[in-house]
N, C-alpha and C positions, 0 to 999 in steps of 0.2 A: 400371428399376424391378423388375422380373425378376427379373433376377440376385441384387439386395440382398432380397427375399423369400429366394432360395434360399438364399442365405447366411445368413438368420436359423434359417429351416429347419435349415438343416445343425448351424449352432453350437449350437442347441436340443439339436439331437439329439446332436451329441456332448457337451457335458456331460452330458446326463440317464444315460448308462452311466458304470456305473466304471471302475476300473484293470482289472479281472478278466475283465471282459464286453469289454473294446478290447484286451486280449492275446489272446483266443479267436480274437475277428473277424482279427485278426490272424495269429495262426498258423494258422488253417481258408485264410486267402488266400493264404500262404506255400504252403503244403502243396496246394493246388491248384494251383494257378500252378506248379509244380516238377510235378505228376501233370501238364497239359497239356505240357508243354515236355517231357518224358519221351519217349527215340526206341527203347528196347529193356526188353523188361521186368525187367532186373535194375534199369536206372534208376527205373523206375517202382514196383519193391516196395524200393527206396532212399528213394524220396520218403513213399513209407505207414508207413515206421517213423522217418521226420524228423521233430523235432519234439514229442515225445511228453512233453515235459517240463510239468507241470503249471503253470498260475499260483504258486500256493505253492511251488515247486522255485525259477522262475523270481524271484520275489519274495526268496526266503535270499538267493540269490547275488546280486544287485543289490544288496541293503542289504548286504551283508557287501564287496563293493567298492567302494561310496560312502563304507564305515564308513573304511578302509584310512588 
């Protein structure tokens, strides 16, 4: 019974963001995830400038490779 609450919970909550708002969450977990894993600081100002591509950068280039 638990569980099938959490899972309402969750699926709620993932529809209720858009496409724009689940790329962010998205690349913010990337981009950490890559800063904790980081073992020297060139790796680490590697992981701060990863990434850096906007929703709408990332959005052209998907539709322009779906279009293909």
């Amino acid at each position: 019974m638990n569980k099938f609450i959490v899972s309402i919970l969750f699926a709620t909550t993932i529809t209720a963001c858009s496409s724009k708002e689940l790329y962010q969450v998205g690349q913010g977990y990337q981009k950490s995830d890559c800063i904790n894993k980081a073992q020297t600081a060139e790796q680490h100002a590697k992981c701060t400038k990863a990434n850096d591509k906007s929703y709408e950068e990332y959005e052209k280039e998907r539709k322009a490779v779906v279009n293909q």
